[in-house]
N, C-alpha and C positions, 0 to 999 in steps of 0.2 A: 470370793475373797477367802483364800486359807487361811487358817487359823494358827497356833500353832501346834496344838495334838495332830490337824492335821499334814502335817507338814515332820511332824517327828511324833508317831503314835502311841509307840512307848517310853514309856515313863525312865524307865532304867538304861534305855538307849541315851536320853536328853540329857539323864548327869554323867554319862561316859564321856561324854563328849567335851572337850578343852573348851575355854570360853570363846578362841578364835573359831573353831568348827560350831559350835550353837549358834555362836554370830550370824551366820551365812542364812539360819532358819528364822531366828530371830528379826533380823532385819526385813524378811522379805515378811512374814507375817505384819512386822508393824507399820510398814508402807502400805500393805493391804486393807490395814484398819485405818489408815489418814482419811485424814477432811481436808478440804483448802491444803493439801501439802501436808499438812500438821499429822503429827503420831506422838503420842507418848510410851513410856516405860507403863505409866496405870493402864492404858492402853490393853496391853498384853497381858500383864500379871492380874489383873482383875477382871479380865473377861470372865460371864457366867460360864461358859462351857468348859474355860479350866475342868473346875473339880466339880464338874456335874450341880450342884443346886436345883436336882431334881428338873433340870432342864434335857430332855430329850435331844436326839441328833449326832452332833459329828462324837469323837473320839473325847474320850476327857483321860485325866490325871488322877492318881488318888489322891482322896483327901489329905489322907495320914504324910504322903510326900508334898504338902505345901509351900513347907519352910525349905528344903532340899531343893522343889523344883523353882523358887521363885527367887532363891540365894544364887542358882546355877544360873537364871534367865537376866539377872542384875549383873552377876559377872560379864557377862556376855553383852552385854546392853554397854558396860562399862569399854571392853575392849574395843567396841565400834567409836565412843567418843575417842576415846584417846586415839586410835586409828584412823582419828578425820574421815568417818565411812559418814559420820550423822551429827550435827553440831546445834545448838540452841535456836529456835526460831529468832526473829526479831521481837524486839517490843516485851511488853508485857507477858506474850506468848509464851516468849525462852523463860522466862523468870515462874513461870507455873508450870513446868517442867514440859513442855512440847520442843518436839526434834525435829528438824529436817534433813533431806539430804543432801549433802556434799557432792560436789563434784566428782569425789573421787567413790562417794558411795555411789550415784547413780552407776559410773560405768560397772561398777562391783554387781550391781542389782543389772546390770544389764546385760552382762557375759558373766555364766559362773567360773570360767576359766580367767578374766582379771582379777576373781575374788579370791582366789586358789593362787596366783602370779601373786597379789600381795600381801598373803597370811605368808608363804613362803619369805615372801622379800621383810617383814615386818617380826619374823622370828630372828632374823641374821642380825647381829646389832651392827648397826654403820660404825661404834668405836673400834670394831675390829678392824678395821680397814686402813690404810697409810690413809694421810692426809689429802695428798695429792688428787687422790682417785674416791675419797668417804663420798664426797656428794655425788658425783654424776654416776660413778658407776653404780652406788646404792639406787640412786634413784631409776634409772636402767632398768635394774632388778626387780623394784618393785614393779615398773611398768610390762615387765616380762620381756622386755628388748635385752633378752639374754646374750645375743650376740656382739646387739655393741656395748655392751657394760665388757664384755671379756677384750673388745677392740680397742677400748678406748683405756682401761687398765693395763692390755702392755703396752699399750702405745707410750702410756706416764712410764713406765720401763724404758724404753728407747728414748725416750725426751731426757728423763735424770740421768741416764747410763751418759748421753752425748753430751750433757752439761758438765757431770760430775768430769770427766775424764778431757776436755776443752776440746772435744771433736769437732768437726764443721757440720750445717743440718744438711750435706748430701752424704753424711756418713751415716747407712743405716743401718738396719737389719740384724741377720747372723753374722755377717761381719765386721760390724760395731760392736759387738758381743764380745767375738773372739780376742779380738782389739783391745778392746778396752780392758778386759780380764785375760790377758795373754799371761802365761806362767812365771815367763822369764822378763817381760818387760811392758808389761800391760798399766795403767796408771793407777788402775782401781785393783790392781793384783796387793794381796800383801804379803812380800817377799820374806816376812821371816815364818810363814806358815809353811808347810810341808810341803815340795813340789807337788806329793799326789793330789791334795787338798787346793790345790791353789788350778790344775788340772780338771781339777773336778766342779768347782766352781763358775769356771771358762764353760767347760761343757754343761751346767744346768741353766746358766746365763741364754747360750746358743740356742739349746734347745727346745726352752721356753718361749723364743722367740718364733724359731721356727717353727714351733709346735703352736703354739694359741695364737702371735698375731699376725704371722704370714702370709696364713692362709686367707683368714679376713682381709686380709688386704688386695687379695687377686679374686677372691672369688665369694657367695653369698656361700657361708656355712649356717647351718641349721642348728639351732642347739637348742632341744625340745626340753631338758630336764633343770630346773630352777636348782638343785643340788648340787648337781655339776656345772653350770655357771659358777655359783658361788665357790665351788671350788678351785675352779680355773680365777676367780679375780682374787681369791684369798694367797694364793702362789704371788700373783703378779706384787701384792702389796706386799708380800716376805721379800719378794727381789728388792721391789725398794728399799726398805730397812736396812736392807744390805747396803745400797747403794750410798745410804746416810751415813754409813757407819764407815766409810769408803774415801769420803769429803776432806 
């Protein structure tokens, strides 16, 4: 069972580290110290091997960084609750400070690449996001199903573009796009803007359509990086604003 020196050996490496990246060691060391399911925060911070107590064996901490390294280990203990990775026991349990894990902590504890998928997804705030699309495609994200948070964000693009504009639902696509933000007589164009602007528009509308949700739609795209996700459904939610603004 690792501990947590062993799992992160030095000391000045474990306060580098943001409370979500310690999380990741933190958590798996205090699963390792459970009983019956059960782990505490005392757990961890009061183990003898911490700061040696003339106890022989794995790696320890210096003494002198007690208050630093058990400040950095609470931070991190804290982002797991709030991040539903670790939640109160039942009963009496929870109320003397023991933790279990979550649903969404085991599968974190069980692929380190779900726990990397939702430190990513859980920095991105879901307020940024249009209404339409905050839930599902946040949530997407978090699960690392990068591609259909980006399919299902333009698609709420083509559903409000066809609403806004009174299209019928076999009008889709690039050109429902073009249509609908056409220069000269589009519905969602707005004529006292500058031809080029109103041009330009039509074509980011198009593009985006035909660039992020087209191709989902014919064929499986791969989209390996949680950045670029986010940044493909951060576009799709600007389009919509536009589209409100449009009504």
């Amino acid at each position: 069972m690792p501990t947590l020196p062993q799992l992160v050996p030095d000391a000045e490496v474990l306060l580098a580290f943001a409370p979500e990246e310690l999380g990741k060691f933190v958590l798996e060391a205090a699963v390792s110290s459970a009983q019956n399911q059960l782990f505490s925060l005392m757990g961890i911070s009061a183990h003898p091997v911490l700061y040696g107590n003339g106890i022989p064996g794995p790696p320890v901490y210096p003494e002198a960084r007690r208050f630093a390294i058990n400040r950095a280990v609470g931070e991190a203990w804290q982002w797991l609750e709030v991040n539903l990775l670790i939640m109160p026991a039942e009963g009496q349990n929870g109320h003397n400070g023991y933790r279990v894990l979550t649903r969404r902590g085991e599968a974190a504890l069980a692929d380190g690449q779900a726990y990397d998928a939702f430190v990513a997804a859980s920095a991105f705030p879901k307020a940024l996001l249009h209404p339409a699309i905050a839930e599902n495609a946040w949530l997407d994200l978090a699960r690392g199903e990068y591609d259909v948070a980006v399919f299902r964000a333009f698609r709420a693009v083509e559903e409000e573009v066809r609403d806004a504009g009174g299209y019928a639902a076999t009008d889709i696509g690039v050109d429902l796009m073009r249509r609908a933000f056409n220069p000269d007589n589009g519905p969602l164009s707005k004529m006292e803007d500058p031809a080029a602007e109103r041009q330009a528009l039509q074509a980011l509308f198009a593009g985006a359509i035909g660039s992020y949700k087209n191709p989902h739609s014919h064929r499986t795209v791969e989209i390996a990086e949680p950045l670029e996700a986010q940044e493909m459904v951060m576009i799709a939610s600007h389009l919509l604003r536009i589209v409100d603004s449009r009504r």
